[in-house]
MARBA-3410 file (N, C-alpha, C, O; in Angstrom, 1 decimal):
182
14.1,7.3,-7.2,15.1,6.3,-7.5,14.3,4.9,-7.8,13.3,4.6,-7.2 ~ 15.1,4.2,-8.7,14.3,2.8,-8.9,14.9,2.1,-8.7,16.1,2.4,-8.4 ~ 14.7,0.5,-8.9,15.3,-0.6,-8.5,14.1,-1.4,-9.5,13.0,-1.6,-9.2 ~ 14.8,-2.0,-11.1,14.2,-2.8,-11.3,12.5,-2.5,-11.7,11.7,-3.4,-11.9 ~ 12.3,-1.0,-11.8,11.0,-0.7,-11.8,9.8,-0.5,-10.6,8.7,0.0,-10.7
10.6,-1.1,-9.6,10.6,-0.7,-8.4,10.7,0.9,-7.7,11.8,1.4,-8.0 ~ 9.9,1.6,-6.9,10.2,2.9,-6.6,11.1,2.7,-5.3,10.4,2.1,-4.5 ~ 12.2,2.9,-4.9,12.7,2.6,-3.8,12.6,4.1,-2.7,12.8,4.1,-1.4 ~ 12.3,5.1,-3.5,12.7,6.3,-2.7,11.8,7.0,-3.8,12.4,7.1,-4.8 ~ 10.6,7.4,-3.9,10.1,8.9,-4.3,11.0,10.1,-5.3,10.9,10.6,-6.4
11.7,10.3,-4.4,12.5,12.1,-4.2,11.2,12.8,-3.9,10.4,12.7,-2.9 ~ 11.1,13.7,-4.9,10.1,15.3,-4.3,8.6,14.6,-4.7,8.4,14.2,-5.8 ~ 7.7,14.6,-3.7,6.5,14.4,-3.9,5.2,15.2,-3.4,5.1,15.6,-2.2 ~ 4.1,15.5,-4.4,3.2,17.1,-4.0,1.8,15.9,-3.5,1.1,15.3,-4.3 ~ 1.9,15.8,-1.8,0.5,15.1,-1.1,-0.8,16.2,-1.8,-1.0,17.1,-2.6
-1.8,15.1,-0.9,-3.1,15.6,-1.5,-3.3,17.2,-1.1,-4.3,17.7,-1.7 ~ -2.9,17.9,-0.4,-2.9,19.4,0.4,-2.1,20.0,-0.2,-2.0,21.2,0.2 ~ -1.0,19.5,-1.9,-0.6,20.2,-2.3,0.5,21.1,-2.0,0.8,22.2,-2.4 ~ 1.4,20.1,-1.2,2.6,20.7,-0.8,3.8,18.8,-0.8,3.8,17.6,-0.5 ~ 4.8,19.9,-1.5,5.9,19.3,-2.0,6.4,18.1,-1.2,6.2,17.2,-2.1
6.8,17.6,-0.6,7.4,16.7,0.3,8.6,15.7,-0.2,8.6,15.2,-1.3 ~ 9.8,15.5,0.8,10.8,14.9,0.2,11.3,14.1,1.3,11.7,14.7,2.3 ~ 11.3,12.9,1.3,11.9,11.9,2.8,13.3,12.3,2.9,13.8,11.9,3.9 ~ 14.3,13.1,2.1,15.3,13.7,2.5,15.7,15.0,2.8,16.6,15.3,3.5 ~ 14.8,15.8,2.4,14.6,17.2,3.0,12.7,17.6,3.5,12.2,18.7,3.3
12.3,16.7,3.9,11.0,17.2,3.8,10.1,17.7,3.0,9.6,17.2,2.0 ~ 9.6,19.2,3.9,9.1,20.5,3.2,9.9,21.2,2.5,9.4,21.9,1.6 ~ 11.3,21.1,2.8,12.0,22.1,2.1,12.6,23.4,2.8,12.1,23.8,3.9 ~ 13.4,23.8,2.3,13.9,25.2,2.7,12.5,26.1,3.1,11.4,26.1,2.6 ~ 13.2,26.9,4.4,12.0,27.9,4.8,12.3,29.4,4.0,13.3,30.0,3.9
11.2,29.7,3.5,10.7,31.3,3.1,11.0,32.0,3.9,10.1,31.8,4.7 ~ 11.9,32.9,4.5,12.6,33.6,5.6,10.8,34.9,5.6,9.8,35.2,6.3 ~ 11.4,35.1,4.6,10.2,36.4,4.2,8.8,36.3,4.3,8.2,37.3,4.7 ~ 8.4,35.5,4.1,7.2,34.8,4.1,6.5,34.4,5.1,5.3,34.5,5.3 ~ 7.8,33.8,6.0,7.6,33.1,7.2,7.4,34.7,8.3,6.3,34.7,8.9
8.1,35.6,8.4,8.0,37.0,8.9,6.6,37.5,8.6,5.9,37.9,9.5 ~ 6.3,37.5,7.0,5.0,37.8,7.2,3.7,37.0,7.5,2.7,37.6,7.8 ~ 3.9,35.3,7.5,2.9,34.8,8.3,2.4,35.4,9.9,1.3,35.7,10.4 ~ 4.2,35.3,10.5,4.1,36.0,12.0,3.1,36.8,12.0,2.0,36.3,12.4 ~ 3.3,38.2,11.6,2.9,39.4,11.8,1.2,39.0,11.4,0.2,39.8,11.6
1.0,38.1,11.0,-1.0,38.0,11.0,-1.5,36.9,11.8,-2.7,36.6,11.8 ~ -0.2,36.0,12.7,-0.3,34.6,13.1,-2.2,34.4,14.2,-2.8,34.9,15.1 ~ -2.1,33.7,13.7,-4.0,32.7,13.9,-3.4,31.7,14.8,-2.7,30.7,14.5 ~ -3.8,31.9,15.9,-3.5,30.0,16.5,-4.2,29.2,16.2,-5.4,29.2,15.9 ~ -3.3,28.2,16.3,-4.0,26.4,15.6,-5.2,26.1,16.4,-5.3,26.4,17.6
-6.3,25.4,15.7,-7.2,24.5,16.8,-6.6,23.7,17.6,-5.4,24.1,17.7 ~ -7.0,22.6,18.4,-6.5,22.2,19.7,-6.2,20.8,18.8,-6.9,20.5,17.8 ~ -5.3,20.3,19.3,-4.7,18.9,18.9,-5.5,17.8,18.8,-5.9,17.4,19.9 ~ -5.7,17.1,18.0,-6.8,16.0,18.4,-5.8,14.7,17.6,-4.9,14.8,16.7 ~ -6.3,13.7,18.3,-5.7,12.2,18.1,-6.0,11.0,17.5,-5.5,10.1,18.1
-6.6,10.6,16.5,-7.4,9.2,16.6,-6.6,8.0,17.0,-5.4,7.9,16.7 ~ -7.4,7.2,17.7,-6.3,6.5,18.4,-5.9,5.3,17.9,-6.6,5.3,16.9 ~ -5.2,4.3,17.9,-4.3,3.7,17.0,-5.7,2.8,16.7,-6.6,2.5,17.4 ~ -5.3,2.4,15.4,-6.5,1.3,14.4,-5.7,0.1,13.9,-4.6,0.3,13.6 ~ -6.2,-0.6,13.8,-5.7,-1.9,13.5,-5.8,-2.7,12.5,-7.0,-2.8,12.4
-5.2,-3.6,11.3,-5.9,-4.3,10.4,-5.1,-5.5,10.6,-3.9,-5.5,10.5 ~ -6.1,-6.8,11.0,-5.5,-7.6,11.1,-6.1,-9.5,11.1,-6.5,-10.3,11.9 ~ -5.7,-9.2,9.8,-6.7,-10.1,9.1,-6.7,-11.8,9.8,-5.6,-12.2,10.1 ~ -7.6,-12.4,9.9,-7.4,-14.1,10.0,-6.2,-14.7,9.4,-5.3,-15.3,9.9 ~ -6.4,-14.2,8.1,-5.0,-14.8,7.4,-4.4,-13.9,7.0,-5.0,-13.0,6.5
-3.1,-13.9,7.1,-1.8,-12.9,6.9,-1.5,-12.5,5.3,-1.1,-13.5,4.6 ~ -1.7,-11.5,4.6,-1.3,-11.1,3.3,-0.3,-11.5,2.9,0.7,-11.4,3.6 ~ -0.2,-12.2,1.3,1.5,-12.5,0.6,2.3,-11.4,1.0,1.7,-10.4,1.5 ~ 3.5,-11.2,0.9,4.0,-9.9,0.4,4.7,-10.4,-0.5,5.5,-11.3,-0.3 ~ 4.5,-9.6,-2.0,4.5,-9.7,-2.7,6.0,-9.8,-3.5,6.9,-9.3,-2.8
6.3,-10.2,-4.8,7.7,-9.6,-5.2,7.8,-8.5,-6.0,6.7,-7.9,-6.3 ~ 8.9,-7.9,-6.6,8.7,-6.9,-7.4,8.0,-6.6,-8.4,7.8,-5.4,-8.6 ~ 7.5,-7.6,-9.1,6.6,-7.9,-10.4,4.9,-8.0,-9.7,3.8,-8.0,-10.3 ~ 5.0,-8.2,-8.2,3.6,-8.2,-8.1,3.3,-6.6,-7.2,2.3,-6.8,-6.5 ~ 3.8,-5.4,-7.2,3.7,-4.4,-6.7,2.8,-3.7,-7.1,2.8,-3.2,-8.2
1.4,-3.5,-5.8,0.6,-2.7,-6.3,-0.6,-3.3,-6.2,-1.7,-2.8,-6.0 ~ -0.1,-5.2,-6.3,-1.7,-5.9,-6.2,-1.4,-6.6,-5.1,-2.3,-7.4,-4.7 ~ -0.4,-6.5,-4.4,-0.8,-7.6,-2.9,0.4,-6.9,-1.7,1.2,-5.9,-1.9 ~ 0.2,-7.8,-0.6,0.9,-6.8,0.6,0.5,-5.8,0.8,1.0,-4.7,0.9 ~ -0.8,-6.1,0.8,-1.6,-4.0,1.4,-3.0,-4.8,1.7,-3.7,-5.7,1.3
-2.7,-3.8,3.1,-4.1,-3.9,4.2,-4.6,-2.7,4.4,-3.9,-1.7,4.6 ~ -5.6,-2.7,4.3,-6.6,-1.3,4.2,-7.4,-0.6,5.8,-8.2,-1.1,6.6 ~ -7.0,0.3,5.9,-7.2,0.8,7.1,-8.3,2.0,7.0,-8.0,3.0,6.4 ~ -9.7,2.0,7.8,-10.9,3.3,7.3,-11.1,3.9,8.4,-11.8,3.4,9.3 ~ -10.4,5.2,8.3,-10.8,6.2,8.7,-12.1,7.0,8.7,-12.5,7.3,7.6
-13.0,7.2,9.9,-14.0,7.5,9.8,-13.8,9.5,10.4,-14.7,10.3,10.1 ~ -12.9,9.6,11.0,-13.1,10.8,11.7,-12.2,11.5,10.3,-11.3,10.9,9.6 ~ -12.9,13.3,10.1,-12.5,13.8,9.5,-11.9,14.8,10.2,-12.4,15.6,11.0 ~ -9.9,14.8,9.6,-8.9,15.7,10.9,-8.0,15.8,10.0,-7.6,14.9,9.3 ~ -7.4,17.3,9.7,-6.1,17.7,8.7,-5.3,17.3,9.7,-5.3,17.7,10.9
-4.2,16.1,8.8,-3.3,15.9,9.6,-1.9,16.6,9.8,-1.3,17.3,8.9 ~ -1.4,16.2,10.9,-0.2,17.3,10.8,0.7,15.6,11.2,1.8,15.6,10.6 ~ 0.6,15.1,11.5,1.5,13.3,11.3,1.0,11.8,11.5,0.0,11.4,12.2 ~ 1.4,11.5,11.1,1.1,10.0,10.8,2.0,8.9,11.7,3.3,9.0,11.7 ~ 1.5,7.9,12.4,2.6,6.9,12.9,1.9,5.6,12.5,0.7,5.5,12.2
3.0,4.6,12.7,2.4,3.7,11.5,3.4,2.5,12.6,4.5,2.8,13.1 ~ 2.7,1.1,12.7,3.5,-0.3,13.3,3.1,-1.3,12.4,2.1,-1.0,11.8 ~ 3.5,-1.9,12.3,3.8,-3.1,11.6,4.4,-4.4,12.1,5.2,-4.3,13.0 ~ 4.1,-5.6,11.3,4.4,-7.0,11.8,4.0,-7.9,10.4,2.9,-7.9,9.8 ~ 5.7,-8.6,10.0,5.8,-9.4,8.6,6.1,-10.8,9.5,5.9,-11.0,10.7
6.6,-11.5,8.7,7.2,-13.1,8.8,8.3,-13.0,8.1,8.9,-14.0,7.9 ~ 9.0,-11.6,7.4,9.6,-11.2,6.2,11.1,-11.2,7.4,11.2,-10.5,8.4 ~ 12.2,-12.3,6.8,13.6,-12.5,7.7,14.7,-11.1,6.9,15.8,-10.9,7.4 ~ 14.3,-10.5,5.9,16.0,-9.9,5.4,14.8,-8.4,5.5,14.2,-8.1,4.5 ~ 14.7,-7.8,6.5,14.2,-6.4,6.4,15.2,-5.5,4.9,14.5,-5.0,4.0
16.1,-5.4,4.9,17.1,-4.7,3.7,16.7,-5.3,2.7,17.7,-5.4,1.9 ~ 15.4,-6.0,2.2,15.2,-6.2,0.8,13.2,-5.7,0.7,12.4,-6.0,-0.2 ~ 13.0,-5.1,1.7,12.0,-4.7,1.6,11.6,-3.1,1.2,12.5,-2.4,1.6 ~ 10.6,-2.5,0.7,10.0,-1.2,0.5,8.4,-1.1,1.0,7.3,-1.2,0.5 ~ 8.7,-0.7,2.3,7.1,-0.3,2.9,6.5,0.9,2.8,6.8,1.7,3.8
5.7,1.4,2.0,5.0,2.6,2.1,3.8,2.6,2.7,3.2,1.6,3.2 ~ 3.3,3.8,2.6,1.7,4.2,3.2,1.1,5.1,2.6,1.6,6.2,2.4 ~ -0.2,4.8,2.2,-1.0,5.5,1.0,-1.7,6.3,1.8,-1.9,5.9,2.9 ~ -2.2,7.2,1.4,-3.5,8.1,2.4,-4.4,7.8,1.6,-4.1,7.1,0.6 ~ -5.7,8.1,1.8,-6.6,8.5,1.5,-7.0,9.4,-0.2,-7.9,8.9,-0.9
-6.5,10.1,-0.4,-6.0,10.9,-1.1,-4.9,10.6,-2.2,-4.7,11.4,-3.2 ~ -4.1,9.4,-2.2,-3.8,8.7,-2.8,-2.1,9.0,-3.1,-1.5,8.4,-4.0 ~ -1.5,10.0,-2.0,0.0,10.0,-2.1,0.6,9.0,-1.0,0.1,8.5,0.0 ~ 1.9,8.7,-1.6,2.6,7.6,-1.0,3.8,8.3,0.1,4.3,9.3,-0.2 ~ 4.1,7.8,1.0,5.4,8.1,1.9,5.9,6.7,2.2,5.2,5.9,2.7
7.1,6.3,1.8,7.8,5.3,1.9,8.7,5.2,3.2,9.8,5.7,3.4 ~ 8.2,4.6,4.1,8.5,4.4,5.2,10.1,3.9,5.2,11.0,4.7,5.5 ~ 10.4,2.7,4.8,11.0,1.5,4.5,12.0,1.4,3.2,11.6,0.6,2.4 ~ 13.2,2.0,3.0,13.4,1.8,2.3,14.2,0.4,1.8,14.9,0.0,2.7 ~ 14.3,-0.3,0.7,15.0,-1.5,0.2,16.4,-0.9,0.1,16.5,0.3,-0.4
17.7,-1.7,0.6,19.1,-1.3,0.8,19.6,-0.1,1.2,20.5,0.6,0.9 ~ 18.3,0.1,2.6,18.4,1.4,3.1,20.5,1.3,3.7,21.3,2.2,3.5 ~ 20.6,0.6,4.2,22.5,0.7,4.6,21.9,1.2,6.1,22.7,1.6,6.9 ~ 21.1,1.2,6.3,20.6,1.3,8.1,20.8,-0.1,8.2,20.3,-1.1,7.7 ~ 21.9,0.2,9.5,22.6,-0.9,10.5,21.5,-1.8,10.9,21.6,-3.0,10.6
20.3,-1.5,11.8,19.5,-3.0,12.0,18.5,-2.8,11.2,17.4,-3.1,11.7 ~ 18.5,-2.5,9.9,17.7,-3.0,8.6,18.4,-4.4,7.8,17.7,-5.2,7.3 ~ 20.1,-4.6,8.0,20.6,-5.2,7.0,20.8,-6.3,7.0,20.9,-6.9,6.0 ~ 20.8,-7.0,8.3,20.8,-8.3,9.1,19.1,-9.1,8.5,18.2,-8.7,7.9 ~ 19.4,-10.3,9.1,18.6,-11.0,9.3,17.9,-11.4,10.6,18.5,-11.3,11.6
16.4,-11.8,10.7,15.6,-11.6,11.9,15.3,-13.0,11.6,15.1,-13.4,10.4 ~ 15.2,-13.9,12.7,14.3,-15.0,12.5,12.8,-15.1,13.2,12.3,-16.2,13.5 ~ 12.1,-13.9,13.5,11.2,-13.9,14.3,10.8,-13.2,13.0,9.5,-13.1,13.2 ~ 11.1,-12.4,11.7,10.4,-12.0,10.9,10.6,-10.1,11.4,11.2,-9.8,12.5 ~ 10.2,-9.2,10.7,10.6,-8.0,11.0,9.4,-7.6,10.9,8.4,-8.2,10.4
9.7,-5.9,11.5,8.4,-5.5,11.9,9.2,-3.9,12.4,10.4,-3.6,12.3 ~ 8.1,-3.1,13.1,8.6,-2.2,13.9,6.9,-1.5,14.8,5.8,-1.3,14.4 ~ 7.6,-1.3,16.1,6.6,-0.5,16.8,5.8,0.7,16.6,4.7,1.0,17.0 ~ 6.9,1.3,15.8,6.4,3.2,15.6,7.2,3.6,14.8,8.3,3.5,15.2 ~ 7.1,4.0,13.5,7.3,4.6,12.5,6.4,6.1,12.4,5.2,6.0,12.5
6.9,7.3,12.2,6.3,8.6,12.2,6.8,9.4,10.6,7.9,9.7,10.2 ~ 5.3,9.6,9.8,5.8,10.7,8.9,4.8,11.3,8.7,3.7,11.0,9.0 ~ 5.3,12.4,8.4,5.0,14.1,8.1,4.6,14.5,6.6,4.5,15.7,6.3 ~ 4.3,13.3,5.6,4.3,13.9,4.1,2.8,13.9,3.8,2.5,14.3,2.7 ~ 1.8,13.6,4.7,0.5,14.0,4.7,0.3,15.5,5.5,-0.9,15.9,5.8
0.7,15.8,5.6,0.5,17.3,6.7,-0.7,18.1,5.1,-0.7,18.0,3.9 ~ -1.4,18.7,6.2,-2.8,19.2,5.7,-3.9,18.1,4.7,-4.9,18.4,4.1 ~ -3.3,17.0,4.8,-4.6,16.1,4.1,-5.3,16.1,4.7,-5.1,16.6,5.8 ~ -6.6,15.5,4.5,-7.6,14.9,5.2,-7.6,13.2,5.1,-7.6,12.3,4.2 ~ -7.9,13.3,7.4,-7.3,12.0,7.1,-8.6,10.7,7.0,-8.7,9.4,7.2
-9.2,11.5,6.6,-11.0,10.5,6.2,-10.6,9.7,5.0,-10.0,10.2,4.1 ~ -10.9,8.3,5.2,-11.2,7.2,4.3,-10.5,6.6,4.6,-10.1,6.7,5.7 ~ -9.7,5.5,3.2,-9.0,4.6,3.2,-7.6,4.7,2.8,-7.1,5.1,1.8 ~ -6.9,4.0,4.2,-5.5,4.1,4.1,-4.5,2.7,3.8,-5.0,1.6,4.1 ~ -3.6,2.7,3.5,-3.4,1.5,3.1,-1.9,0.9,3.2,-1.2,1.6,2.5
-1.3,-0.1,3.9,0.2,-0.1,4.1,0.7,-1.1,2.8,0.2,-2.3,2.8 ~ 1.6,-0.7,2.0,1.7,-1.8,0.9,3.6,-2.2,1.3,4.4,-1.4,1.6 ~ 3.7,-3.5,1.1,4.6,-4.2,1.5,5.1,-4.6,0.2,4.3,-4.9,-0.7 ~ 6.6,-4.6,-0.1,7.0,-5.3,-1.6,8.1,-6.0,-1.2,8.8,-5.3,-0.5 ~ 8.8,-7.6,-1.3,10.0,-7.6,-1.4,10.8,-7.5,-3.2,10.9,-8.3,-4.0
11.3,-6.1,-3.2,12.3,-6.2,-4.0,13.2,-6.7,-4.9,13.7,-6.3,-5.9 ~ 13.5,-7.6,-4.1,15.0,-9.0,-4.4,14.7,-10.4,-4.6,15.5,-11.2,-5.0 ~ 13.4,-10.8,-4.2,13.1,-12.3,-4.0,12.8,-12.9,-5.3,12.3,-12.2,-6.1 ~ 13.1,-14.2,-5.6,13.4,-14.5,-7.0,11.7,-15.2,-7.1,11.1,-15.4,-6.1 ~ 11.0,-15.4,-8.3,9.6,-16.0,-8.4,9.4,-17.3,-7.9,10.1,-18.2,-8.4
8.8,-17.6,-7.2,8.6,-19.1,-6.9,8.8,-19.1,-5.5,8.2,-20.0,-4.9 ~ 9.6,-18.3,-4.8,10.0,-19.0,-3.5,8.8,-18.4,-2.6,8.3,-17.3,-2.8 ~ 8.5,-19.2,-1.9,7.5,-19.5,-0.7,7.4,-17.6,-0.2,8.4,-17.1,0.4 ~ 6.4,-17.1,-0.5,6.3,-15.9,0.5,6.3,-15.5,2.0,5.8,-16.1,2.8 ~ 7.2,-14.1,2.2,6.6,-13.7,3.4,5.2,-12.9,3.6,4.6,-12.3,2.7
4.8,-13.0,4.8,3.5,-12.6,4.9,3.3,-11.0,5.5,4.4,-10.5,5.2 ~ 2.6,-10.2,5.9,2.5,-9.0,6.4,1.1,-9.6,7.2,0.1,-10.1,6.6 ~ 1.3,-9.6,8.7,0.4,-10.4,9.5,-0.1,-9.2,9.6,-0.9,-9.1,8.7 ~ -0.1,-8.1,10.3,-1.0,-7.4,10.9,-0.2,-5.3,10.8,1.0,-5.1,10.5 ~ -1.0,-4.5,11.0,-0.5,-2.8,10.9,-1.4,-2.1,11.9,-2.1,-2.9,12.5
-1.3,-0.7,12.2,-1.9,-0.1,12.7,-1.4,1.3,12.5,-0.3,1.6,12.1 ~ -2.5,2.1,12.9,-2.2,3.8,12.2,-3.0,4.4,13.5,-4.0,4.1,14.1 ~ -2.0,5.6,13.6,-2.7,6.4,15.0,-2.1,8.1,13.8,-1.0,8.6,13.5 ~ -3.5,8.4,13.4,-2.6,10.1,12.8,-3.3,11.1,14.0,-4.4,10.8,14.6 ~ -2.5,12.4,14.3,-2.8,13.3,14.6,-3.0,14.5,13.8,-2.7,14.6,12.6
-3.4,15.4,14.3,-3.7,16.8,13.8,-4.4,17.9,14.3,-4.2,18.2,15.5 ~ -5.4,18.6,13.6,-5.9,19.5,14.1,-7.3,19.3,13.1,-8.2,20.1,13.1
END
């Protein structure tokens, strides 16, 4: 869906591991049959591993940008050094940005697929309001990287959607990324 040329929502998108993903249905319907015969040969997983939360958080705070500047500002880069197929991603954040419901926050992997955290006129009750401390959130978790590799550079891009040109920017002060997997 768009907004203005804006992506506000994906729909179906195929990450770098090559599997479909949708922030409204996920993975998708399960293979009944499929899933039966995975059983019958089932391999257990390696053991869980963690990288622990990383931080980017610059001296000076990034524009965030408006809809016409999407793509070139509001993104902080995050490098992954350990190589780990992920099975999820959590993600925090911290703006100066007061109308959270005019924003669209995604997160790029490595690999170069997006999962849109944040949707703009999501109609979620404490999205729609106004914050005077600027918005933000502690723990955001997605699943549309499952089997990527989570080596390199990851990247949180910030857009406001609605803000007219000229007016004084919000900032994107600071992020952090903790993925797990196997």
């Amino acid at each position: 869906m768009q907004f203005q040329g804006i992506a506000v929502d994906d729909a179906w998108v195929v990450n770098g591991a090559r599997r479909a993903f949708s922030n409204s249905y996920g993975f998708g319907l399960v293979d009944a049959q499929a899933a039966v015969a995975a059983a019958r040969s089932f391999t257990p997983l390696a053991p869980r591993r963690q990288i622990d939360w990383q931080t980017a958080a610059p001296a000076t705070p990034v524009a965030i940008p408006y809809r016409d500047g999407a793509g070139t500002g509001g993104s902080l880069p995050i490098s992954v050094g350990a190589s780990l197929t992920v099975e999820s991603v959590q993600v925090a954040f911290t703006t100066t940005h007061r109308r959270p419901a005019n924003l669209r926050v995604a997160l790029i992997s490595p690999s170069g697929t997006r999962s849109i955290l944040v949707w703009p006129f999501s109609g979620i009750r404490p999205l729609t309001g106004s914050t005077t401390a600027g918005f933000g959130s502690d723990r955001m978790l997605t699943n549309a990287f499952l089997d990527e590799n989570a080596q390199g550079t990851w990247r949180l891009e910030v857009v406001d959607v609605t803000a007219a040109s000229g007016t004084s920017p919000s900032q994107l002060v600071s992020w952090s990324l903790r993925v797990t997997g196997r």
